[in-house]
N, C-alpha and C positions, 0 to 999 in steps of 0.2 A: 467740238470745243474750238472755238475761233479766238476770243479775247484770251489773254492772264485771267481779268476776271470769273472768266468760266472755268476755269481748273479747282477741283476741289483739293486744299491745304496738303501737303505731308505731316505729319505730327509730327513738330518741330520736341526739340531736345526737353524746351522748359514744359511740356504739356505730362498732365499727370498720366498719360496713356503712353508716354514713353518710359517709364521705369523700366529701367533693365536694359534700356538699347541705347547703343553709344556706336562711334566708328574708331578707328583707330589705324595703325600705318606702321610699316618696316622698310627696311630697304627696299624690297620687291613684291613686298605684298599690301593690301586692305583687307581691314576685317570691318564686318555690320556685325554686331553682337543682338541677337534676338531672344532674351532673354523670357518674353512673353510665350514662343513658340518652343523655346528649348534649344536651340539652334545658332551657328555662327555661319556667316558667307565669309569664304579668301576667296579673295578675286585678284588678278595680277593688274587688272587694270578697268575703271568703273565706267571710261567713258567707251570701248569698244568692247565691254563682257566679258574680256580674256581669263579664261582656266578660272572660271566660278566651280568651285566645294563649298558643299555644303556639309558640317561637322555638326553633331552631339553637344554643346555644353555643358560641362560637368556640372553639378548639382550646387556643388558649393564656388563654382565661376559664376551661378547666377544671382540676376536683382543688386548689379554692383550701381549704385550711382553714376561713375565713369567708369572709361576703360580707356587705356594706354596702352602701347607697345614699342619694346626695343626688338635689336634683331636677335637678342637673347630670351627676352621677359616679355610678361605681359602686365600690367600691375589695375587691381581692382579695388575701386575708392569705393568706400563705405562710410558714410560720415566721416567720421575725424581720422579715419585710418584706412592704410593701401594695404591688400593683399598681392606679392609677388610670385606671377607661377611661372616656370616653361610652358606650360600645355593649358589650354584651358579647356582642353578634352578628358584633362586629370587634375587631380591636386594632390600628385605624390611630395612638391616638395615644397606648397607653403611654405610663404613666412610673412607675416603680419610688422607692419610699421605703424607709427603715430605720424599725422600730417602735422607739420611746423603752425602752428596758429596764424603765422601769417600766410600758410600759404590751403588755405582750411574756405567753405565757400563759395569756390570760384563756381558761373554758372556754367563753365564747360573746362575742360583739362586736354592736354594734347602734349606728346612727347616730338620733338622734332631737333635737329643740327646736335643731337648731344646734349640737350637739355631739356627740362620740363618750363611747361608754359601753362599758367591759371587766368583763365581769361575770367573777368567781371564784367559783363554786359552792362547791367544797371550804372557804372562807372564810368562805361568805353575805356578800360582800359584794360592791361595786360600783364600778367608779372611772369618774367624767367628767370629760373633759379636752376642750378645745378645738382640743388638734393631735395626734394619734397622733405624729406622729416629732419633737417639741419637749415632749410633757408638759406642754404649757400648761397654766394655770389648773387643775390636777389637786385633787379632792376627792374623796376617798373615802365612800360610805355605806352602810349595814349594806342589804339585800333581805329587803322586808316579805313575811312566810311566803305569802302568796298569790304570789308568786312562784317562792317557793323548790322548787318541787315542776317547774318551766317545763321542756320538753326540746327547746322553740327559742324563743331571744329576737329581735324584731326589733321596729323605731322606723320612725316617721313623721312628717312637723314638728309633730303633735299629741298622739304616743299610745307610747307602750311595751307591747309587747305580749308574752306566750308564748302557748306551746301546750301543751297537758296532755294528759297519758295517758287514756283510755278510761275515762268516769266512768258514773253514774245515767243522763245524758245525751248518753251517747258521746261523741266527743270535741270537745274545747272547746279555744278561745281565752280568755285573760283580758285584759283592755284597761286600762290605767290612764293616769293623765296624769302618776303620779311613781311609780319602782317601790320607792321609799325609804317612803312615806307613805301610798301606794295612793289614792291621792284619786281622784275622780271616775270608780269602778271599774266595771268589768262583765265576763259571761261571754259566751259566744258560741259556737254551734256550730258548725263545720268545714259547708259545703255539702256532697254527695255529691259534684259535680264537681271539687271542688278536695281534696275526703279522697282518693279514688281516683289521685291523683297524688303524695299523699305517701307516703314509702318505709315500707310496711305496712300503706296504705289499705287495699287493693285486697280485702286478709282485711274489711272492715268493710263497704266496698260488694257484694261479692260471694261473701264467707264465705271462709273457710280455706282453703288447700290440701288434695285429699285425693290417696290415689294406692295402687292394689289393683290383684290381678291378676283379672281376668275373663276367666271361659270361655267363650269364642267358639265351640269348637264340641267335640265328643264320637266317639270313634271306637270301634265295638265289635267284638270278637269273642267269637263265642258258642260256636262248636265246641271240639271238643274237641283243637284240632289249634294248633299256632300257625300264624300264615301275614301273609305281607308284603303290603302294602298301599301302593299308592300314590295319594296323596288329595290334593288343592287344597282350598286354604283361605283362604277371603274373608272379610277384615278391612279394617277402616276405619284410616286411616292420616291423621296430621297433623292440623290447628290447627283448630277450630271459631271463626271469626272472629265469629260472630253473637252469640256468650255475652258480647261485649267491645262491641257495638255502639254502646251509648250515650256510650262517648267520641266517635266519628265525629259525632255528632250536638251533645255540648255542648260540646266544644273547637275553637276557630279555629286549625286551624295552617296559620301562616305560615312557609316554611324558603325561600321564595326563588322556588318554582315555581308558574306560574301554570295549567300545563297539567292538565287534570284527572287524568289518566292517574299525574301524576306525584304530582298531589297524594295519590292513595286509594294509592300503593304509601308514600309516605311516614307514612302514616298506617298503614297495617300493620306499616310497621318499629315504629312507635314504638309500638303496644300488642303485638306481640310484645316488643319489648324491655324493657317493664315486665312482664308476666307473666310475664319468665324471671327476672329478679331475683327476683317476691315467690316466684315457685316454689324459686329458690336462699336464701332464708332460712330462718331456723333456726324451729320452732314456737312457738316465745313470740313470732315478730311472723308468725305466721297462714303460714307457709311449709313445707316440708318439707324442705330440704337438698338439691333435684334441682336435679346440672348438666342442663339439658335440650338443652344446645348440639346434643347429636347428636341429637336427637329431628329428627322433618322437621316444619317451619313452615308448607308451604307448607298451602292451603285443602286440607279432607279430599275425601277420596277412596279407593275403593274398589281395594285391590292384590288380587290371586292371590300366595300363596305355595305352591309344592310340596314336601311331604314326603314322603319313604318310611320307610316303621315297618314292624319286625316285632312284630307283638303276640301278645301266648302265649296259648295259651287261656283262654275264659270268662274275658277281661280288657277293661276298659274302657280307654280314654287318656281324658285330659283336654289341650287344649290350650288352653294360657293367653294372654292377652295384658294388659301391661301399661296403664294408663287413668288418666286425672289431671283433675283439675280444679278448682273452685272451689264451696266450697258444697257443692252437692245435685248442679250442674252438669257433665259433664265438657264438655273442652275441646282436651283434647292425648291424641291415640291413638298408644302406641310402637311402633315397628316389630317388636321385637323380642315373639317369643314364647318359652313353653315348656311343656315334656310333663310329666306324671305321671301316677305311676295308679291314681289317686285323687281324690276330689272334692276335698282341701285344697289350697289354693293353692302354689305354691312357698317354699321356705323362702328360696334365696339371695337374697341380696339384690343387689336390682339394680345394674345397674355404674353408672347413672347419680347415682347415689344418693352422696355426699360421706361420707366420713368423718373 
């Protein structure tokens, strides 16, 4: 990929494939809330990958429209109302709020310098307020254009931050210390370890989804008689977990197990469960529209399948099988095959495939 043009999208905030994933900020740390996968990334720092964990999301932290963070709280907007936890690996000590009406809406939320901030995109503008459910000290300000283009906002007690679409320099963060005035500004690239985690990385770390039918193997008859045939046919089947390796290696996940056994299947679920998302999105964020649910996950391996064909004369079969992957890369081999007769792939479209 050489141009911006050629980069395919990250799924920005307003996209209906983002519910549940927000970014948010503390003193010393960043959260990615992955709400689709079950999972949150703390990274200390997003544009060199420093001390990425990977945490559990508690059941009831998930599907929050935003999410915010002090270096106390965490708060989870839900329509008209924030839920405040410490942990959002638990929810021992809930407590639910009503959002002020004026401050009710906004298409992104971010906590930063001691206060909350409701951005309105559709508006270009901004409002900071001291209490979401009291409207305190509310002031509204116009978002200086280097913002404006942001498709996630999040705060820190020093900095106001987005994220941008796939530029000259793939993708970036912008950093400021007022998003009204843009002072003391900067850009920033996304680490590979922490791009690969955001929902439509994974097309940047390891290229797009592809997904064709290849011919595994060729059945001939050359007389001049038809005649039936009963043939096996060995195919590779399920998940190539090695093309996914380098999460194993630069993410700490922590979910509670200290047993090794338990840690490496836990760590399988969770890059199966991000490749079946980017593979379930649409091609403008690097995906293809496959349900892959019934695909088999488990590690590949070699199946027997038996056929019996009657083939007519001096006629060839072709038998297909369906192959997907990432990039250049395949990764996921379908169970399913099929005949023609002839070298062009099949027309139907796969059942896996969304419409």
């Amino acid at each position: 990929m050489s141009a911006a043009s050629d980069y395919p999208e990250i799924v920005p905030k307003s996209a209906s494939e983002a519910k549940g994933i927000d970014f948010c900020g503390t003193k010393h740390r960043f959260y990615i809330i992955r709400s689709d996968v079950g999972v949150y990334m703390r990274c200390e720092d997003i544009h060199a990958g420093k001390d990425i964990k990977i945490h559990r999301l508690s059941e009831a932290c998930r599907w929050g429209d935003h999410y915010l963070a002090t270096d106390s709280f965490f708060y989870i907007i839900k329509g008209d109302e924030y839920r405040r936890v410490t942990d959002l690996r638990k929810d021992d000590d809930g407590v639910v709020y009503s959002l002020h009406c004026n401050c009710r809406g906004g298409s992104s939320y971010y906590s930063a310098f001691g206060n909350w901030y409701i951005v309105f995109a559709n508006r270009g503008t901004y409002r900071r307020v001291s209490n979401m459910n009291k409207d305190e000290d509310a002031v509204e300000y116009k978002i200086h254009q280097a913002f404006q283009d942001g498709i996630y906002y999040w705060g820190t007690n020093d900095y106001v931050y987005c994220l941008k679409q796939a530029g000259k320099w793939g993708v970036t963060y912008h950093r400021s210390t007022n998003m009204n005035l843009n002072k003391y500004c900067g850009d920033f690239s996304v680490h590979e370890s922490v791009l690969k985690f955001i929902p439509g990385g994974i097309a940047h770390t390891h290229g797009k989804v592809f997904g064709y039918w290849k011919d595994v193997t060729r059945l001939q008859n050359d007389s001049d008689t038809a005649i039936e045939l009963e043939k096996t046919i060995k195919k590779t089947v399920g998940f190539d977990r090695s093309t996914m390796s380098s999460i194993e290696l630069e993410w700490s996940i922590e979910m509670g197990i200290s047993e090794e056994v338990g840690i490496k299947a836990q760590i399988s679920e969770l890059i199966e469960a991000l490749c079946k998302v980017q593979y379930s999105l649409k091609e403008t964020f690097g995906g293809k529209m496959v349900n892959t649910e019934q695909c088999k996950w488990s590690d590949i391996t070699k199946e027997d399948e038996n056929v019996k064909l009657k083939i007519p004369p001096n006629t060839k079969l072709y038998v297909w099988q369906f192959q997907m992957g990432f990039g250049k890369k395949k990764n996921l081999f379908s169970c399913d095959t099929a005949i023609t007769y002839g070298k062009t792939p099949p027309e139907e479209t796969l059942k896996y495939f969304m419409h």
